[in-house]
PDB file of N, CA, C and O in Angstrom:
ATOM      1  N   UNK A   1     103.348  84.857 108.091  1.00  0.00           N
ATOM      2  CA  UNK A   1     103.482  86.089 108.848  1.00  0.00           C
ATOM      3  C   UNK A   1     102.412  87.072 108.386  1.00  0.00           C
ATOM      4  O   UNK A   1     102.154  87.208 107.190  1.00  0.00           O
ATOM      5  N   UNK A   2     101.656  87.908 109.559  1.00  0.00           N
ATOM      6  CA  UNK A   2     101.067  88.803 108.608  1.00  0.00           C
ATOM      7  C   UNK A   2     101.915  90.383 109.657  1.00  0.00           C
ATOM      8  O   UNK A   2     102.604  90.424 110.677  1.00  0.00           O
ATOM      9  N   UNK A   3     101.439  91.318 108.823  1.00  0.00           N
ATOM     10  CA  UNK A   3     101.269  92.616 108.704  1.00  0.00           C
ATOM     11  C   UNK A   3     100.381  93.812 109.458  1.00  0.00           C
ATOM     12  O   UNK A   3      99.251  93.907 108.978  1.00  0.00           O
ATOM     13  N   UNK A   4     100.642  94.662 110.449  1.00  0.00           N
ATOM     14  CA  UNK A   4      99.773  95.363 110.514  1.00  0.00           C
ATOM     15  C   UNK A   4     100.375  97.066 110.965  1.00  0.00           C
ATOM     16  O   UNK A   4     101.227  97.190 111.845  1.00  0.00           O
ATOM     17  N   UNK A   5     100.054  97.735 110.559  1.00  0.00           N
ATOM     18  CA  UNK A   5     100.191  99.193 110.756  1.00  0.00           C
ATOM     19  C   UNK A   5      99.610  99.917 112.031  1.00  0.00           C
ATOM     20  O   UNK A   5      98.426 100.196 112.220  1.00  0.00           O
ATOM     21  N   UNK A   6     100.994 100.239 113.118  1.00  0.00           N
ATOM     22  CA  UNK A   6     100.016 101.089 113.998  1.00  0.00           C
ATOM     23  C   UNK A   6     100.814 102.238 114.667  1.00  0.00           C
ATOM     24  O   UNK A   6     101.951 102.228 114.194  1.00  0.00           O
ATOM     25  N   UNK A   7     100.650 103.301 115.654  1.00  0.00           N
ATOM     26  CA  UNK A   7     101.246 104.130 116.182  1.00  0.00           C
ATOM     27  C   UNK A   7     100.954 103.629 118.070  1.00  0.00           C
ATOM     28  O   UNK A   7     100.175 103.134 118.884  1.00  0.00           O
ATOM     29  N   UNK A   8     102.422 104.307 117.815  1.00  0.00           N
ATOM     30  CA  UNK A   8     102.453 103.861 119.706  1.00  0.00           C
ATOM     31  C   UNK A   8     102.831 105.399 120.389  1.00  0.00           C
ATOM     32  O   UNK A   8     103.956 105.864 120.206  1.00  0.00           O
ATOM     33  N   UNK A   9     101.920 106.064 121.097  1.00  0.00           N
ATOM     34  CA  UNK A   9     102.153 107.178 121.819  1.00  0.00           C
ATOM     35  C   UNK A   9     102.579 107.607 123.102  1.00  0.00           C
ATOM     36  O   UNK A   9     102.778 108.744 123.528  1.00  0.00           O
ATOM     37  N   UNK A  10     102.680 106.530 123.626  1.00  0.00           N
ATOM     38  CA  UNK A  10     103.470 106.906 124.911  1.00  0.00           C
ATOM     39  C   UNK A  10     104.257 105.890 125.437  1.00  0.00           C
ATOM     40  O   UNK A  10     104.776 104.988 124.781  1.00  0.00           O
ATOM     41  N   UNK A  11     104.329 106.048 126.576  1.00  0.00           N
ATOM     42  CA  UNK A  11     105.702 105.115 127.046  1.00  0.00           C
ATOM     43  C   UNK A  11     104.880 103.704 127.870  1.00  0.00           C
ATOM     44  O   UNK A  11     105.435 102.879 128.595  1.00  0.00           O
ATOM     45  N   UNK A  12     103.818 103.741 127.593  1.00  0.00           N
ATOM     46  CA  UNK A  12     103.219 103.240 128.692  1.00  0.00           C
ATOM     47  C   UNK A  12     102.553 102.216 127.449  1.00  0.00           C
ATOM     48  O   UNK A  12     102.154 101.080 127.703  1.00  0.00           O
ATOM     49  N   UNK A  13     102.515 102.751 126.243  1.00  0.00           N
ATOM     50  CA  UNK A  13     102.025 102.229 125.046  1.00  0.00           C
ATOM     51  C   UNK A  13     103.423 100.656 125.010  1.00  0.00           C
ATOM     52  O   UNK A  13     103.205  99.446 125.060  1.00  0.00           O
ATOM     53  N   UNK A  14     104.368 101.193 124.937  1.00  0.00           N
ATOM     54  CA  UNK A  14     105.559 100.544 124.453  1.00  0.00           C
ATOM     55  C   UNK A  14     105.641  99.121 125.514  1.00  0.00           C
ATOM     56  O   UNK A  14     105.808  97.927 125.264  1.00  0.00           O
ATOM     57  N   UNK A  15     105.480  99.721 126.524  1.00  0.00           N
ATOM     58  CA  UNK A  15     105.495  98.841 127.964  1.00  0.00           C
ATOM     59  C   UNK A  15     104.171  97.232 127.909  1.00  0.00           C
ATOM     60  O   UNK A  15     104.198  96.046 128.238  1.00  0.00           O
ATOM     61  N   UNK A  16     103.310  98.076 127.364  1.00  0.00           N
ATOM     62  CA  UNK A  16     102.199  96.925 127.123  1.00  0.00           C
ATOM     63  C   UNK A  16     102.661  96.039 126.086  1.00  0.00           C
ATOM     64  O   UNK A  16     102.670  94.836 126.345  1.00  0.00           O
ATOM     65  N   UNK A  17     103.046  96.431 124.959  1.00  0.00           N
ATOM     66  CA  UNK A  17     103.286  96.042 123.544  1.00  0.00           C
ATOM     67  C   UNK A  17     104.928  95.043 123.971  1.00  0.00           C
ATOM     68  O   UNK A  17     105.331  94.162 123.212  1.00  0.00           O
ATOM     69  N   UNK A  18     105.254  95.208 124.548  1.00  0.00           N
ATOM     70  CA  UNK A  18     106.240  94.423 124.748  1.00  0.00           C
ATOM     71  C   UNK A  18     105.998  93.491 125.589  1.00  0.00           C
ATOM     72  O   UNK A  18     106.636  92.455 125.406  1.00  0.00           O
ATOM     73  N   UNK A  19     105.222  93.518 126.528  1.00  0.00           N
ATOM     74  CA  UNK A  19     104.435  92.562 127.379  1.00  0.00           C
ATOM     75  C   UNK A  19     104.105  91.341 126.602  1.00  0.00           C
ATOM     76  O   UNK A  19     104.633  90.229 126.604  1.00  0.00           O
ATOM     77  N   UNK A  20     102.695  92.020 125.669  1.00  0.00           N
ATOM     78  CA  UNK A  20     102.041  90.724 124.914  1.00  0.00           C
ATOM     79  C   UNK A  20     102.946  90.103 123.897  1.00  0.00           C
ATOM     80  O   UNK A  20     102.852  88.878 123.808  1.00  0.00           O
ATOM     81  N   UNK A  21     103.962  90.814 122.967  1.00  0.00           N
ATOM     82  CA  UNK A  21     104.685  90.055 122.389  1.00  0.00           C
ATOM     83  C   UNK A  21     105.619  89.193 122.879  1.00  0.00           C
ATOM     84  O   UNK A  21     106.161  88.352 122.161  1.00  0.00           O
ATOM     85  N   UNK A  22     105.861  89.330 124.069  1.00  0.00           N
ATOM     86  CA  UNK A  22     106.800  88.143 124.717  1.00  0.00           C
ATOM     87  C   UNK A  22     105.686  86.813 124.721  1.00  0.00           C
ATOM     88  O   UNK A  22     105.883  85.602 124.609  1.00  0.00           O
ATOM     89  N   UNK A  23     104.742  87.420 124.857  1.00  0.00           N
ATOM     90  CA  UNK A  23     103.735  85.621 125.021  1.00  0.00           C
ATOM     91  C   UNK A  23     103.467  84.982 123.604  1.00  0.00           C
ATOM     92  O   UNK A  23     102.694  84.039 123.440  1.00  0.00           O
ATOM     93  N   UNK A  24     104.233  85.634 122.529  1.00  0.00           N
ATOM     94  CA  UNK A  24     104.119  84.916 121.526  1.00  0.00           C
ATOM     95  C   UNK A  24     105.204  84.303 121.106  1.00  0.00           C
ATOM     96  O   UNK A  24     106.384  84.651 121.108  1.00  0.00           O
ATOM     97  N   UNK A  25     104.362  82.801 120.538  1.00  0.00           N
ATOM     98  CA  UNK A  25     105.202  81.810 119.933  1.00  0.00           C
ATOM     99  C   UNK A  25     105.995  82.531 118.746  1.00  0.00           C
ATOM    100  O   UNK A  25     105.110  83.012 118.037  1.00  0.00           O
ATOM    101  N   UNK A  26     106.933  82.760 118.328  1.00  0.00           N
ATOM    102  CA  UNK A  26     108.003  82.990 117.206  1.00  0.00           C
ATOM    103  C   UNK A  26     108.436  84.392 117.265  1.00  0.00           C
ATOM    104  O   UNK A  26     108.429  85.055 118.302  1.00  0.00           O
ATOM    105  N   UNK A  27     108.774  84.776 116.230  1.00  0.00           N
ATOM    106  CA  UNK A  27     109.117  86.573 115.804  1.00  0.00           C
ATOM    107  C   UNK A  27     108.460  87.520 116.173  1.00  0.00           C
ATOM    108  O   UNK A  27     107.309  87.188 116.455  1.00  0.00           O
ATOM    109  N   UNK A  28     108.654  88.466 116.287  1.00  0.00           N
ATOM    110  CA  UNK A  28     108.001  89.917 116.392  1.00  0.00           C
ATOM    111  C   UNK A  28     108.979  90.821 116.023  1.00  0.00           C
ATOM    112  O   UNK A  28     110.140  90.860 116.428  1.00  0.00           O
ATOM    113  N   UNK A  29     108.211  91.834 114.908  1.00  0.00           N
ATOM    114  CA  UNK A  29     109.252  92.660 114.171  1.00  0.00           C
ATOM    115  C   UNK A  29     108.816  93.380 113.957  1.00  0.00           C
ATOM    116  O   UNK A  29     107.688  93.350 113.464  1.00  0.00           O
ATOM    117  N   UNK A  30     109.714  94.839 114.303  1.00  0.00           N
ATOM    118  CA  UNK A  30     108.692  96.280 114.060  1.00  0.00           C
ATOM    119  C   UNK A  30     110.069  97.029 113.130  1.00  0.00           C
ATOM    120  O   UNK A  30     111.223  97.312 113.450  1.00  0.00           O
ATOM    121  N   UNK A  31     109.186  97.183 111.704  1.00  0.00           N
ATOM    122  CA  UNK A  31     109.863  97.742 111.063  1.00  0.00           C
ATOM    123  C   UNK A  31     109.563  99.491 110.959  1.00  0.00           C
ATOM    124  O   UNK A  31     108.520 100.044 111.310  1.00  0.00           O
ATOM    125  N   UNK A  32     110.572 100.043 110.479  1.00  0.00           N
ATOM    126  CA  UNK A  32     110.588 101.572 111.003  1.00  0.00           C
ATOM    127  C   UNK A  32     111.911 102.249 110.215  1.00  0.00           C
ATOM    128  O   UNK A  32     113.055 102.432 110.631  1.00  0.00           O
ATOM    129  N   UNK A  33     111.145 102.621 108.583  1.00  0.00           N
ATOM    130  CA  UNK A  33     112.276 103.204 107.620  1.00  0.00           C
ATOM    131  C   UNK A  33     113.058 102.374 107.246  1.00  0.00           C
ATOM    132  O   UNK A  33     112.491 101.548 106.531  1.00  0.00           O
ATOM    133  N   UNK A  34     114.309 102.144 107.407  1.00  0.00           N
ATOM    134  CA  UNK A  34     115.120 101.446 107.211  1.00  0.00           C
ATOM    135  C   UNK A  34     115.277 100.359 108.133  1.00  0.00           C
ATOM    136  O   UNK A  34     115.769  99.316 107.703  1.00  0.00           O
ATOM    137  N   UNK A  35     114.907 100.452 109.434  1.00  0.00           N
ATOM    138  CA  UNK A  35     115.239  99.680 110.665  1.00  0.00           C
ATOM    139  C   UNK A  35     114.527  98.691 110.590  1.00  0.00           C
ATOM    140  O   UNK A  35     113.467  98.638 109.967  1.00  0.00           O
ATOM    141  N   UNK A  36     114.971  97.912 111.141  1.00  0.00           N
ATOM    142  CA  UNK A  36     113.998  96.842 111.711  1.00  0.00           C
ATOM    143  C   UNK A  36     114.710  96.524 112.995  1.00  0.00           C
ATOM    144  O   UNK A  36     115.873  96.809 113.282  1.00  0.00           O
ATOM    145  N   UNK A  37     113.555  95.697 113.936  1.00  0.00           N
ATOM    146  CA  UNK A  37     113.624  95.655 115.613  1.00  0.00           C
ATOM    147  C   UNK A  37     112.625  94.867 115.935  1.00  0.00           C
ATOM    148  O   UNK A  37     111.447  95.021 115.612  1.00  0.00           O
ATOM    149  N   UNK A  38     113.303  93.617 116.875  1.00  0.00           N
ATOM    150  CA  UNK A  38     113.159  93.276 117.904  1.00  0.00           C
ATOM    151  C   UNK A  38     111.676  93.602 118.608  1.00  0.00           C
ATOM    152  O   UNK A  38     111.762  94.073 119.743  1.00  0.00           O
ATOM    153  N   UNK A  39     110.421  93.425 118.115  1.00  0.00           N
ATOM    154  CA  UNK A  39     109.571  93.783 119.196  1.00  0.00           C
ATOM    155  C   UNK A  39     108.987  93.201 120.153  1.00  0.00           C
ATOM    156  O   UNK A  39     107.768  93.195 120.324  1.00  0.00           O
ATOM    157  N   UNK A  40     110.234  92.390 121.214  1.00  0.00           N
ATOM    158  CA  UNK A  40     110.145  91.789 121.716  1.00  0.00           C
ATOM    159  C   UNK A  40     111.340  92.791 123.122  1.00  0.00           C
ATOM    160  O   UNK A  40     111.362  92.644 124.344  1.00  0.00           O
ATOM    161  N   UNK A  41     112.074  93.638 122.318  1.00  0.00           N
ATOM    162  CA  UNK A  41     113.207  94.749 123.131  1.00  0.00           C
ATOM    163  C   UNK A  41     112.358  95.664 123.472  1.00  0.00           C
ATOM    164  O   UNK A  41     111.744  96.363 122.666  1.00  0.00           O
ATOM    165  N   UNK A  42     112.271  95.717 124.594  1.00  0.00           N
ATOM    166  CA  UNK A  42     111.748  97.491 125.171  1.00  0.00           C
ATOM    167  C   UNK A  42     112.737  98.370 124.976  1.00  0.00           C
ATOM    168  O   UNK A  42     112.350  99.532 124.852  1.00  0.00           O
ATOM    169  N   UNK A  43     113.881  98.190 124.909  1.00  0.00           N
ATOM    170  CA  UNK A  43     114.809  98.810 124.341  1.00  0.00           C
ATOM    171  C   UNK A  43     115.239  99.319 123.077  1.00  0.00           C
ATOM    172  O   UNK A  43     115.739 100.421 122.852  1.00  0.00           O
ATOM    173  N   UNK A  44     114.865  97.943 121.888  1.00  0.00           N
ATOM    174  CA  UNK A  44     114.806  98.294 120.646  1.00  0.00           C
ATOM    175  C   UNK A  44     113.819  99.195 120.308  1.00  0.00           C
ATOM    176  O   UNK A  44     113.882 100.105 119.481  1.00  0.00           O
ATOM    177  N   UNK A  45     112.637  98.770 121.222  1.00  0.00           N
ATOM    178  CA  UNK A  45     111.589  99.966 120.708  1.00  0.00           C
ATOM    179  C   UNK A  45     111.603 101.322 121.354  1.00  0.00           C
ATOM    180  O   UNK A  45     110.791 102.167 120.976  1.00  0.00           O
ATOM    181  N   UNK A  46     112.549 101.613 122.390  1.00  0.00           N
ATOM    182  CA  UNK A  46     112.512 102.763 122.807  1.00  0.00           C
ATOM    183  C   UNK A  46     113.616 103.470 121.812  1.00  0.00           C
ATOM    184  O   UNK A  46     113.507 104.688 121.670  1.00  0.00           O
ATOM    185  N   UNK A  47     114.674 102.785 121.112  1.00  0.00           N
ATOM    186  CA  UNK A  47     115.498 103.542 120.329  1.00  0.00           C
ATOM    187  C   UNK A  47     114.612 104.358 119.251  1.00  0.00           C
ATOM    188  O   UNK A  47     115.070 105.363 118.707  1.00  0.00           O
ATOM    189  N   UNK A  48     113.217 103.831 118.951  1.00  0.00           N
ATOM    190  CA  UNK A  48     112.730 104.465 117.450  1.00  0.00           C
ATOM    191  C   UNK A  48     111.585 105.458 117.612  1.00  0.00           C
ATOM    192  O   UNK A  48     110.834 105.371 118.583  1.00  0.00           O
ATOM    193  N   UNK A  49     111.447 106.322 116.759  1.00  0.00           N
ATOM    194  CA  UNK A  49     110.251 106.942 117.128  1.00  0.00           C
ATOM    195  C   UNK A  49     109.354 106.109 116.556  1.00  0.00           C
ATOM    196  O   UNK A  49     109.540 105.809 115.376  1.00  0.00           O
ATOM    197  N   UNK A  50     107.987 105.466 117.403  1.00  0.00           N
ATOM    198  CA  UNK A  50     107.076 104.728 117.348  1.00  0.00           C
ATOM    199  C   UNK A  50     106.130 105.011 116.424  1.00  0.00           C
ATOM    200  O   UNK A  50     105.226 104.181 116.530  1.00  0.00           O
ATOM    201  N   UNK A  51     105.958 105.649 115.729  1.00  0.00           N
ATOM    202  CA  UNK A  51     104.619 106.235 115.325  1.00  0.00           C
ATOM    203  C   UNK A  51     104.710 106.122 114.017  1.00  0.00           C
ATOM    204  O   UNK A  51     105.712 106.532 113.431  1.00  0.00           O
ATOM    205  N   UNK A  52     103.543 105.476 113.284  1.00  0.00           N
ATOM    206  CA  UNK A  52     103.803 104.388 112.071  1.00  0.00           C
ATOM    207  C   UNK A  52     104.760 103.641 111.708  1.00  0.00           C
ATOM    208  O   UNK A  52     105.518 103.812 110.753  1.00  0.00           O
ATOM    209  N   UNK A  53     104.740 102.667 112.579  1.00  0.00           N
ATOM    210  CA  UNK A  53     105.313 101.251 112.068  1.00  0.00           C
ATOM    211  C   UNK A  53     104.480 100.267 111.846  1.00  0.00           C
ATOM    212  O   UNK A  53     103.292 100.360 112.156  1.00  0.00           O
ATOM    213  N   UNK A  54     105.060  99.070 111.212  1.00  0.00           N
ATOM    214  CA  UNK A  54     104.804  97.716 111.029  1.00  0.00           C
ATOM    215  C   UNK A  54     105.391  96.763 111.907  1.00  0.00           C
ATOM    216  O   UNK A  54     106.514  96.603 112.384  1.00  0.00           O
ATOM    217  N   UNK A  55     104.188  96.122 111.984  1.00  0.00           N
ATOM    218  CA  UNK A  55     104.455  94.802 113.439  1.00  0.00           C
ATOM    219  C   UNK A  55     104.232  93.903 112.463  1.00  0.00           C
ATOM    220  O   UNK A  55     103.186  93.848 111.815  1.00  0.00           O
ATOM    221  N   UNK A  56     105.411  93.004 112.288  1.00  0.00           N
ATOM    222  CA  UNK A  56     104.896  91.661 111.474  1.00  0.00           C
ATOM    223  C   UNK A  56     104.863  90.618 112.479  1.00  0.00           C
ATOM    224  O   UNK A  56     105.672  90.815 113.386  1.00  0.00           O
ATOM    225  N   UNK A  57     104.091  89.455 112.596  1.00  0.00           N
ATOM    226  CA  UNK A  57     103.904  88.828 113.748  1.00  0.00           C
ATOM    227  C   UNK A  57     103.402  87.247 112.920  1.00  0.00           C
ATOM    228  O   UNK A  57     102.843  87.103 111.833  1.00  0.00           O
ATOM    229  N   UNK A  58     103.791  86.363 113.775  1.00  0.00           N
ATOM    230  CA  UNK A  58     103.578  85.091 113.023  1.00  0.00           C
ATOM    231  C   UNK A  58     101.712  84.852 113.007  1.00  0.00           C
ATOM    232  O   UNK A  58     101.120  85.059 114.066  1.00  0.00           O
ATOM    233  N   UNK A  59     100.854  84.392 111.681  1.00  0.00           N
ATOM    234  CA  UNK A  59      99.364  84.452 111.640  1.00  0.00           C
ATOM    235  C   UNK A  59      99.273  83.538 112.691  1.00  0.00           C
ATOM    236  O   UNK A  59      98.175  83.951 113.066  1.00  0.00           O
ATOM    237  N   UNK A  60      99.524  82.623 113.489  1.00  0.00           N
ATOM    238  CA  UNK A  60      98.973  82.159 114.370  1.00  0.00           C
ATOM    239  C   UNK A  60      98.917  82.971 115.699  1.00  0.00           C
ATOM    240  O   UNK A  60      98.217  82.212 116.369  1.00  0.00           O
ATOM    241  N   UNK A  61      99.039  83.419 116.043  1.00  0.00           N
ATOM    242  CA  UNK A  61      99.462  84.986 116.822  1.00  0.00           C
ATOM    243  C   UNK A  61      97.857  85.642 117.298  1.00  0.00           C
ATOM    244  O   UNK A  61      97.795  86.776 117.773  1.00  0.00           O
ATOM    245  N   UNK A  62      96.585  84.778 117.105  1.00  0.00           N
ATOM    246  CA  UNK A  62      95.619  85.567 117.160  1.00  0.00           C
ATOM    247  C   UNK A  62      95.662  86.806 118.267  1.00  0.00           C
ATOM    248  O   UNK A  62      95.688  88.023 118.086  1.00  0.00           O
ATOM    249  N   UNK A  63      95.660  86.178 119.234  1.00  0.00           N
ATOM    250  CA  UNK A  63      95.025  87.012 120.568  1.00  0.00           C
ATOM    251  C   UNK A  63      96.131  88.349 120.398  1.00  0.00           C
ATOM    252  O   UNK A  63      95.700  89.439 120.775  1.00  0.00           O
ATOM    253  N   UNK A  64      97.676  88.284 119.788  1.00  0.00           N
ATOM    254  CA  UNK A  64      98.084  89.321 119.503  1.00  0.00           C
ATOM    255  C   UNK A  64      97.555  90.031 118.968  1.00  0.00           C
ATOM    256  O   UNK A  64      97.285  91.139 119.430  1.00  0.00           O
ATOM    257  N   UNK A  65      97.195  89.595 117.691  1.00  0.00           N
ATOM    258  CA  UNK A  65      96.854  90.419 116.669  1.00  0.00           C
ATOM    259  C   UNK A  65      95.334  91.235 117.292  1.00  0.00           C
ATOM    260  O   UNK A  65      94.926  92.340 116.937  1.00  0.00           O
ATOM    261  N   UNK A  66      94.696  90.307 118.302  1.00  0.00           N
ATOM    262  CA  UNK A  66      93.450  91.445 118.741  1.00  0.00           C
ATOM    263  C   UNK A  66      94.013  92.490 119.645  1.00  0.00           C
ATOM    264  O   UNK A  66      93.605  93.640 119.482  1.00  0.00           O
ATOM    265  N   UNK A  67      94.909  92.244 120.592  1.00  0.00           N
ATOM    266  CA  UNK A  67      95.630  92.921 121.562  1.00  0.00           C
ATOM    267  C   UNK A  67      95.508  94.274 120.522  1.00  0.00           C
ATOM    268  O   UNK A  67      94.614  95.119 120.535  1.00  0.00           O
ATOM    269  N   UNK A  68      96.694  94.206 119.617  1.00  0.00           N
ATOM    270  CA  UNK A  68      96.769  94.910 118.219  1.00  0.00           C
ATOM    271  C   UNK A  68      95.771  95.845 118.156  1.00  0.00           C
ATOM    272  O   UNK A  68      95.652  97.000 118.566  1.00  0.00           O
ATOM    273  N   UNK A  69      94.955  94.940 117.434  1.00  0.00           N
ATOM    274  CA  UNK A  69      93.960  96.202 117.388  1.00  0.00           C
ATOM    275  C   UNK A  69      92.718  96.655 118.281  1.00  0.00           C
ATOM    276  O   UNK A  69      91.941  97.554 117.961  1.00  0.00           O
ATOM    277  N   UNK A  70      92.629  95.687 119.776  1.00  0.00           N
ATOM    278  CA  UNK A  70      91.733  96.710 120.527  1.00  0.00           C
ATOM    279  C   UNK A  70      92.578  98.313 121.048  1.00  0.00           C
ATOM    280  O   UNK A  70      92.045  99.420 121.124  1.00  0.00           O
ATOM    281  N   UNK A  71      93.542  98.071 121.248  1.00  0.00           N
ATOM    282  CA  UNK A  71      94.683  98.775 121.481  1.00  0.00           C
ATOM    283  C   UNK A  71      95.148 100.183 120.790  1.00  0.00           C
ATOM    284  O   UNK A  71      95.087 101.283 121.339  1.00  0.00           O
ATOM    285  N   UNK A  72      95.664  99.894 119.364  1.00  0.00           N
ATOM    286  CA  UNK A  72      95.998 100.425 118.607  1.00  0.00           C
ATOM    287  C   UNK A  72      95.557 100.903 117.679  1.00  0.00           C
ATOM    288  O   UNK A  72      95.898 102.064 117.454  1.00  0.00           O
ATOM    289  N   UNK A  73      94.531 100.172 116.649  1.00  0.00           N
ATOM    290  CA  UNK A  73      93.793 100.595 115.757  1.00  0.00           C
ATOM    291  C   UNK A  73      92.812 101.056 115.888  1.00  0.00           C
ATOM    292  O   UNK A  73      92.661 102.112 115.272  1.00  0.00           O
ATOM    293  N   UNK A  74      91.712 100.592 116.670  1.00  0.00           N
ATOM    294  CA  UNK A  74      90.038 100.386 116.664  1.00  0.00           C
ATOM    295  C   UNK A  74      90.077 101.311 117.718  1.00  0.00           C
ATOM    296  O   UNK A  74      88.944 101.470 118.173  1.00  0.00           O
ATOM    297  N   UNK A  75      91.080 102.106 118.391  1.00  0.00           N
ATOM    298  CA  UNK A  75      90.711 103.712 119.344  1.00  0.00           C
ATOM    299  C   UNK A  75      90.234 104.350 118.347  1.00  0.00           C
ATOM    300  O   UNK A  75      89.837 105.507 118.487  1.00  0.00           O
TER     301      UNK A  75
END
């Protein structure tokens, strides 16, 4: 599994991000304080405020992980 840190700002953010993680093979997990969730729920992720979490995602996961960061990080 790896790790990555990002913020999600709008609703339209959440909508994409749940998109591409459904096309991945295994887990998706967005941890958030104490919580952890489902980032695979548009729902789970609408319960949290988005903004610095962790997406752990299985390393074979590439094209996620670019999704990731053309997206999220590398703005």
């Amino acid at each position: 599994m790896k790790t990555l840190n990002i913020t999600m700002r709008y609703i339209s953010d959440i909508a994409k991000f749940t998109q591409e993680a459904m096309k991945v093979t295994g887990d998706v997990s967005i941890y958030k304080d104490k919580y952890v969730i489902d980032g695979k729920s548009i729902m789970g992720l609408f319960s949290i405020n988005t903004s610095d979490i962790t997406v752990e995602y299985p390393k074979e996961a590439i094209e996620f992980e670019k999704f990731l960061l053309d997206t999220f990080v590398n703005n």
